[in-house]
N, C-alpha and C positions, 0 to 999 in steps of 0.2 A: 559470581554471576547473579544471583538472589536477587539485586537493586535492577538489573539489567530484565529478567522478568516477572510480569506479576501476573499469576493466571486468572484470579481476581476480578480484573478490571476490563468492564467488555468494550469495546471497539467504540468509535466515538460517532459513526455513523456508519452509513450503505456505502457512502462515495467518499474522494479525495474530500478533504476539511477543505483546503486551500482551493484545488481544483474548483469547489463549489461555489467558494465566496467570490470567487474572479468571474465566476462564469465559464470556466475552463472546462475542458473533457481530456481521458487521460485512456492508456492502454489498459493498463494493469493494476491492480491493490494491490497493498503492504498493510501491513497492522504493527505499527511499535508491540513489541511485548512488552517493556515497562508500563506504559501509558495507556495505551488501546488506539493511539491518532491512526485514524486511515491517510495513506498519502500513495501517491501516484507512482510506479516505477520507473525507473530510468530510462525505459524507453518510451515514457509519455514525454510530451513537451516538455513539461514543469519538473519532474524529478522532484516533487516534494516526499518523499520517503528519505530521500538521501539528506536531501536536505533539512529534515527533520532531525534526522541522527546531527548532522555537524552541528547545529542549533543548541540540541539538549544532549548530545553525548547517549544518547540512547543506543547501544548497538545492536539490538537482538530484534529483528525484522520476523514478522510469517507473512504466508501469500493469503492474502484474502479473497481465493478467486475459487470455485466452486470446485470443489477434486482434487484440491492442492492441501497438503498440510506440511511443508520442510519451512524450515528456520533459518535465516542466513544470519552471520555475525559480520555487521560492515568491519567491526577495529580488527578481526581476525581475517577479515576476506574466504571463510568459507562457512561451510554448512553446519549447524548446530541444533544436537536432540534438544527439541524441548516439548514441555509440559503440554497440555491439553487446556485450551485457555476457555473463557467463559466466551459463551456464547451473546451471539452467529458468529459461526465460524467460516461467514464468508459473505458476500454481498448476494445478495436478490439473484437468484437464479433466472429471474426474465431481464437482469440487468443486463444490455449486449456489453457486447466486448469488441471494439472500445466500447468507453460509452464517457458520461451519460446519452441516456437517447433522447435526439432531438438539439444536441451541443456537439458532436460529430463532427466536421467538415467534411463533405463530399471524397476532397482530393486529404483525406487524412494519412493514408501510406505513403503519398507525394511528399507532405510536408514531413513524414516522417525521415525519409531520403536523403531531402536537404540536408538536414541538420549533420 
């Protein structure tokens, strides 16, 4: 599991990478443990965490959300110890949840429903 995380390597931003360049807002952070990419959870629109992993084979996920520290392995589908990675170890505590703020929609649990 060594190539799977690097504690090393800090996070690549506050917010989803993807979410940001589209203009998107997302529920939840992820943080790749190999890489550092922040990407959105699956229950944001985009699901770029997950889809980061199918892309690069990355499995080893942490929560990048303020009071959270467990590991999930997507190839194993469950929880995994791991290391204490390089810092922040989470986005901006005035970042709301969703967020970003200001990229929001109004009826955001509505569109969450949909889906």
């Amino acid at each position: 599991m060594s190539k799977a995380v690097d504690p090393a390597v800090p996070p690549s931003g506050t917010g989803c990478v993807d979410c940001d360049a589209a203009g998107g807002w997302w529920v939840h952070l992820r943080r790749c443990a190999a890489c550092g990419n922040i990407g959105c959870c699956d229950d944001s629109p985009s699901r770029h965490a997950s889809a980061h992993w199918r892309k690069t084979g990355h499995p080893i996920i942490r929560s990048f959300e303020p009071g959270e520290d467990w590991f999930w392995n997507y190839d194993s589908n469950e929880y995994y110890d791991g290391p204490r990675l390089a810092p922040p170890e989470h986005h901006p505590v005035d970042q709301p949840v969703p967020g970003p703020r200001g990229r929001v929609p109004a009826d955001w649990a509505e569109q969450l429903r949909r889906r």
